[in-house]
DRENDO-759996 format. One record per residue (C-alpha): residue in one letter; x, y, z. Coordinates in Angstrom, 2 decimals, decimal comma. Layout:
BEGIN
A;X;Y;Z
...
//
This chain:
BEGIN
X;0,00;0,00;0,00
X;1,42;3,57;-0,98
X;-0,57;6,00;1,01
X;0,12;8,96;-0,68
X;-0,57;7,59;-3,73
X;-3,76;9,66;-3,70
X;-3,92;13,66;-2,90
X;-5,53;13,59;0,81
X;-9,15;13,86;1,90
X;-10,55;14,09;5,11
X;-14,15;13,06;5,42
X;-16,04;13,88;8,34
X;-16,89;10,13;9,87
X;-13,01;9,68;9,63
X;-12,63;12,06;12,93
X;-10,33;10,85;15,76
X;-11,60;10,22;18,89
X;-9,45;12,83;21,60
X;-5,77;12,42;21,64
X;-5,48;13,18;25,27
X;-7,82;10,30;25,80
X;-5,11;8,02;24,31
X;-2,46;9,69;26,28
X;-4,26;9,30;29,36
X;-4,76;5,46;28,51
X;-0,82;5,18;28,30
X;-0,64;4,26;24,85
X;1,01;7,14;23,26
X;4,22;6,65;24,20
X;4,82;2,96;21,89
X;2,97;5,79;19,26
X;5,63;8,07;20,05
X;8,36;5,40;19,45
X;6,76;4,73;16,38
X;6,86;7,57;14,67
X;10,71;7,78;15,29
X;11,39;4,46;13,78
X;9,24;6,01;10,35
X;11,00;8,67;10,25
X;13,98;7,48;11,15
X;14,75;4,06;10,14
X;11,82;3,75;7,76
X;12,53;7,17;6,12
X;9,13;7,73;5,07
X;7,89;10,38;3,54
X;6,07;13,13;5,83
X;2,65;12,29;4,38
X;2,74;9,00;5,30
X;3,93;9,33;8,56
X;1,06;11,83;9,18
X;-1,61;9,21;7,65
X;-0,14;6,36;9,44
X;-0,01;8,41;12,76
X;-3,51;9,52;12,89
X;-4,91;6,03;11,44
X;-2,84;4,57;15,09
X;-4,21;7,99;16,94
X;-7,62;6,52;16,11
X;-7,20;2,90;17,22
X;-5,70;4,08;20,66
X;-8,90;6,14;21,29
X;-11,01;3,16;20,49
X;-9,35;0,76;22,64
X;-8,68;3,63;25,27
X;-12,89;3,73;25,19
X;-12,71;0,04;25,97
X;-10,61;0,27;28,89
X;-7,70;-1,13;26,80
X;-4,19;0,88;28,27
X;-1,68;-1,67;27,71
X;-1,00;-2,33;23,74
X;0,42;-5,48;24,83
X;-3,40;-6,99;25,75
X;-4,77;-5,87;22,74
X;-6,03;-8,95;20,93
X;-7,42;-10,12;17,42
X;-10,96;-9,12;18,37
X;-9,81;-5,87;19,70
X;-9,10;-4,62;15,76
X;-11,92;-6,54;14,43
X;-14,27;-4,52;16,35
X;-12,08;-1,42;15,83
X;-12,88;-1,75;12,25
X;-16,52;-2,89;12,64
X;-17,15;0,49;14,40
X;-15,35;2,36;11,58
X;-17,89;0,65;9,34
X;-21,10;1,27;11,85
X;-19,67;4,36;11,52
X;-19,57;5,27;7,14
X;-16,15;4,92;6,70
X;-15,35;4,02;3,11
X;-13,74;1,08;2,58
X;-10,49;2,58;1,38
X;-10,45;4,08;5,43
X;-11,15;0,42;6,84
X;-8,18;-1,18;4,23
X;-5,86;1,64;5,08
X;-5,88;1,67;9,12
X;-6,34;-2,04;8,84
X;-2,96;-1,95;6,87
X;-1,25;0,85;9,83
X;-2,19;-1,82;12,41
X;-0,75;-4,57;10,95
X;2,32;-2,40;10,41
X;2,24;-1,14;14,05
X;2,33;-4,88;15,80
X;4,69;-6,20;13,68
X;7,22;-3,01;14,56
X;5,83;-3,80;18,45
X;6,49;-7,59;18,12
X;9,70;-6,97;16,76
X;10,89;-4,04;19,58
X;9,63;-6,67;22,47
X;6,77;-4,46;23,20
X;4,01;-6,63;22,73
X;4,28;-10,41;23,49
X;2,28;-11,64;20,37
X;0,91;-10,06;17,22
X;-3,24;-9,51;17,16
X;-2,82;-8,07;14,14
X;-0,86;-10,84;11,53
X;-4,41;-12,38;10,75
X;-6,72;-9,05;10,56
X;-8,05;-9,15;7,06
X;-9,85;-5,75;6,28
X;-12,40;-5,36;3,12
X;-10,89;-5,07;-0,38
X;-10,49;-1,16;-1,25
X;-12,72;-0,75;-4,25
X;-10,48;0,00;-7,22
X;-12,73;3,22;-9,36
X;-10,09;4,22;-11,89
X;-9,97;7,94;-11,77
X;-11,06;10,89;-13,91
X;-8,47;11,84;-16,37
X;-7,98;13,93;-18,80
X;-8,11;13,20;-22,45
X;-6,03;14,19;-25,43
X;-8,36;17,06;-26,45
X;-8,66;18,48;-22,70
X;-5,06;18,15;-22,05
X;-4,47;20,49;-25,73
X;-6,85;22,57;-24,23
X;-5,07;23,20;-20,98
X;-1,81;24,08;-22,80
X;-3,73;26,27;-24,84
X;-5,12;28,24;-22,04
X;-1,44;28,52;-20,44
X;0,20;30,01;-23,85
X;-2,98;32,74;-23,58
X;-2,34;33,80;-19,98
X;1,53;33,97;-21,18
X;0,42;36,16;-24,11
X;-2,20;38,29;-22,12
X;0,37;39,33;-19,29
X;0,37;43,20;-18,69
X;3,79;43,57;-17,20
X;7,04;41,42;-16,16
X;6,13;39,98;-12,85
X;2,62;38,92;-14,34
X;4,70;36,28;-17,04
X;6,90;35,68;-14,54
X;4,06;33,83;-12,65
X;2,44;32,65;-16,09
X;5,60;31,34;-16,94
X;5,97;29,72;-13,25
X;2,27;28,17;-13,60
X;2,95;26,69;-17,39
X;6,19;25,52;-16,27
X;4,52;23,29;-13,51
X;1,70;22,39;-15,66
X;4,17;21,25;-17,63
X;6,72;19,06;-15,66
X;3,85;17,42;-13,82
X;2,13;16,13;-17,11
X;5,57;15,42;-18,77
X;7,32;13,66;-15,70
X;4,37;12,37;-13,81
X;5,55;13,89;-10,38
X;3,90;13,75;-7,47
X;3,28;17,39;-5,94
X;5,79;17,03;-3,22
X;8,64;15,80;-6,17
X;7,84;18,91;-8,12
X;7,97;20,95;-5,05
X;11,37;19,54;-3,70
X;12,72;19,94;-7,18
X;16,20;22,13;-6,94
X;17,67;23,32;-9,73
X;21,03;21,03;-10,00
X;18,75;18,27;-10,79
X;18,17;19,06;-14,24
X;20,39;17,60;-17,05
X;19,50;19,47;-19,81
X;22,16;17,71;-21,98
X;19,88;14,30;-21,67
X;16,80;16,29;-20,92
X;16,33;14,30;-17,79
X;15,18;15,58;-14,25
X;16,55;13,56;-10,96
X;13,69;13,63;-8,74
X;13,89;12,66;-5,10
X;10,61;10,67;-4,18
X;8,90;8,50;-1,60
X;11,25;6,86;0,88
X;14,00;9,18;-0,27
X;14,65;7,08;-3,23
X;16,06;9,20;-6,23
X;15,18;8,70;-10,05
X;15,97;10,01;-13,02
X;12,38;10,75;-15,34
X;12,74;12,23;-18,87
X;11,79;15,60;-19,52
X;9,72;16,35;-22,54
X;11,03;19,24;-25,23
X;7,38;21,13;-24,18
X;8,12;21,15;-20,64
X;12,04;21,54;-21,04
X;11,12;24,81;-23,15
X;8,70;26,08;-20,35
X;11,16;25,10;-17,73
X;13,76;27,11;-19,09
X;11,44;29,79;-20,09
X;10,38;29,78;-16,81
X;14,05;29,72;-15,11
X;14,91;32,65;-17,22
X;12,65;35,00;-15,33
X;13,04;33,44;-11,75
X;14,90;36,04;-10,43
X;11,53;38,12;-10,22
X;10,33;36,13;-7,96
X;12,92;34,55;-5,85
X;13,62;35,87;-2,87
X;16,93;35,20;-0,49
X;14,99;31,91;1,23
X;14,54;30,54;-2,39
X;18,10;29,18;-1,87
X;18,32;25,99;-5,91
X;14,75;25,80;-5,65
X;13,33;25,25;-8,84
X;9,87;26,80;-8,24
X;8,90;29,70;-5,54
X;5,87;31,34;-4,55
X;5,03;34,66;-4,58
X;6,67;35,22;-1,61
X;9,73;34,13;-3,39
X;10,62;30,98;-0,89
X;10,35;27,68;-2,35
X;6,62;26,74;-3,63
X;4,01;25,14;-0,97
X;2,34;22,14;-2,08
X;-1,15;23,61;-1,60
X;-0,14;26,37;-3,78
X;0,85;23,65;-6,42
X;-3,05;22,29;-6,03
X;-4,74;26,18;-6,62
X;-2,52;26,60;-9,53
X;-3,80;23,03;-11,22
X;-7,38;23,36;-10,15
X;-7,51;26,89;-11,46
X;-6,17;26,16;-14,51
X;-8,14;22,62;-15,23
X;-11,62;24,98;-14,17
X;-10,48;27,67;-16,82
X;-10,46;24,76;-19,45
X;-13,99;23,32;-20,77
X;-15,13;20,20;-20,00
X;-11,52;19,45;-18,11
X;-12,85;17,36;-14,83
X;-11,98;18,98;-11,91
X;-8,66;17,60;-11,00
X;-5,49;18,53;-8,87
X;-1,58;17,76;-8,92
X;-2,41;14,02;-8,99
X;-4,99;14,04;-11,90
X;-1,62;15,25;-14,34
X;0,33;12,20;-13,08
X;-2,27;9,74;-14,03
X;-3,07;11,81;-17,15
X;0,46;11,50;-17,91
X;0,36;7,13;-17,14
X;-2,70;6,78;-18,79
X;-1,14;8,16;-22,80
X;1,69;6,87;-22,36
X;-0,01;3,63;-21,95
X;-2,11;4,35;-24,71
X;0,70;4,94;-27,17
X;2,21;1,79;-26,57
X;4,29;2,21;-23,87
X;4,90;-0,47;-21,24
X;3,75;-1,22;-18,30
X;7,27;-1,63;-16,61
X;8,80;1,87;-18,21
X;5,63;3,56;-16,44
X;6,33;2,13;-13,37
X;10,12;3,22;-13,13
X;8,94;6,87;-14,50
X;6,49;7,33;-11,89
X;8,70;5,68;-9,24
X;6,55;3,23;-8,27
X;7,68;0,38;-5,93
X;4,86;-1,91;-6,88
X;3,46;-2,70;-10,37
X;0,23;-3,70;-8,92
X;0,14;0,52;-8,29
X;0,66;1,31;-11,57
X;-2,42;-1,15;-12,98
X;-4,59;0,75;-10,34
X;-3,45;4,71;-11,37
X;-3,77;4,07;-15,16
X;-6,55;3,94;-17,72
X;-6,58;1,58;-20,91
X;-8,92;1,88;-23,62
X;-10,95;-1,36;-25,16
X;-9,32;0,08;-28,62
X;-6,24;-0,55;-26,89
X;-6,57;-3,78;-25,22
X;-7,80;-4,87;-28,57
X;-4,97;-3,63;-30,78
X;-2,44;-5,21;-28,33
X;-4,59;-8,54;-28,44
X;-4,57;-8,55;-32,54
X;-0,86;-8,11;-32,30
X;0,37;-10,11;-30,16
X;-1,93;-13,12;-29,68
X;-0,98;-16,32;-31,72
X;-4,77;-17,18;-32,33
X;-6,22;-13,54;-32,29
//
């Protein structure tokens, strides 16, 4: 499971129960613990630390509710009526699968640190996430989006205006073309682009770096883009590739408002964010013929399995590949 696979939602019925409850329970210091060895020994990425950490927040306040203040008596039917209440409750299936998934991480880490005595958790079997592909765009959508970034370039009254046109095409750009997540693009410093093999080195989940190539579109915005940096960069920019307004190195949600803003300005684009460009990007590459494997090392994917779940395939395609390739097609 990659859990920041997908751009983060918080609905409602997902609410944690108090975290001083937990702490009064005495089960936040193993939680405490925890989140050292992810960061530290795990190196995982901040988002998942966060989304493992409050999927464990909300198991300690269930079991705290059940008297539970020991994580070493917590047994099997502990967590299987941890997760019927999160069902009882409206929590989507993808909830239940992913803090079913945080447990079973948890006791094996407490099993293997001698804090528990046994693991409740090696059996717990959680429903199967349902597996919706995701809107994407299509060819004519995606034309339409570039369109709409070479107006706003053309339409700029003065320099710091293009500057930030330029900025917003140049991300457009690199997202669709590389198929970075929004915390790649934002970590992006400006020694990581080889403009001799038109390749960006990308630092992504776990800390694991990879090399993606960059496409002559998005190397042409890029360096259009670079060109006028200096308006906006301020002393804090330091080799970041892209800054704010506030010429520091670009926030994530920033990222998102510039994506959503542009996709709404485009008709009949589906309302997508940072994410929706990555699996735009999978999706036609897939659809041109390229395979499965090469998508999975440019998106810097650890499992394949991922890669079948973020990316669309038309029948025309399946078909073509069947006629081609099939001794009895």
């Amino acid at each position: 499971m990659e859990p920041d696979e997908v751009e983060p939602t918080m609905d409602p019925r997902e609410a944690d129960p108090s975290p001083a409850h937990a702490v009064e329970a005495g089960l936040a210091p193993a939680l405490d613990a925890w989140a050292s060895h992810l960061r530290w020994e795990r190196n995982l990425a901040a988002h998942t630390r966060r989304a493992y950490a409050g999927d464990l927040a909300n198991l300690a306040g269930f079991l705290a509710g059940r008297g539970t203040a020991d994580w070493a008596l917590v047994d099997h039917r502990d967590l299987r009526a941890w997760l019927a209440d999160l069902h009882r409750r409206g929590a989507e299936r993808t909830t239940v699968a992913r803090r079913a998934t945080a447990a079973r991480v948890f006791f094996a880490w407490a099993v293997g640190t001698g804090r528990v005595p046994h693991d409740p958790a090696a059996a717990l079997r959680a429903p199967r996430a349902d597996r919706n592909l995701p809107p994407t765009l299509d060819r004519r959508a995606t034309a339409g989006v570039f369109e709409h970034l070479a107006a706003r370039i053309a339409a700029a009254e003065d320099p710091r205006e293009q500057a930030v046109a330029l900025r917003d095409a140049a991300i457009i750009e690199v997202l669709y073309s590389c198929g970075l997540r929004v915390s790649e693009l934002c970590g992006l410093d400006t020694g990581g682009w080889d403009a001799d093999r038109r390749l960006l080195r990308v630092r992504g989940k776990g800390d694991k770096e990879r090399a993606t190539p960059l496409g002559v579109p998005a190397e042409r915005a890029l360096a259009a883009w670079l060109a006028v940096r200096p308006l906006l960069a301020g002393p804090a920019a330091g080799e970041c590739v892209f800054v704010g307004e506030r010429g520091a190195r670009i926030d994530p949600r920033v990222v998102r408002r510039i994506v959503h803003a542009t996709l709404a300005a485009v008709p009949d684009a589906p309302d997508l964010g940072p994410h929706g460009l990555r699996h735009a990007m999978a999706t036609h590459l897939l659809e041109g013929g390229a395979d499965l494997r090469s998508v999975q090392e440019m998106l810097g994917h650890a499992s394949l399995g991922t890669t079948q779940i973020y990316t669309h395939v038309t029948n025309e395609r399946l078909r073509d590949a069947f006629r081609q390739a099939h001794p009895r097609a």
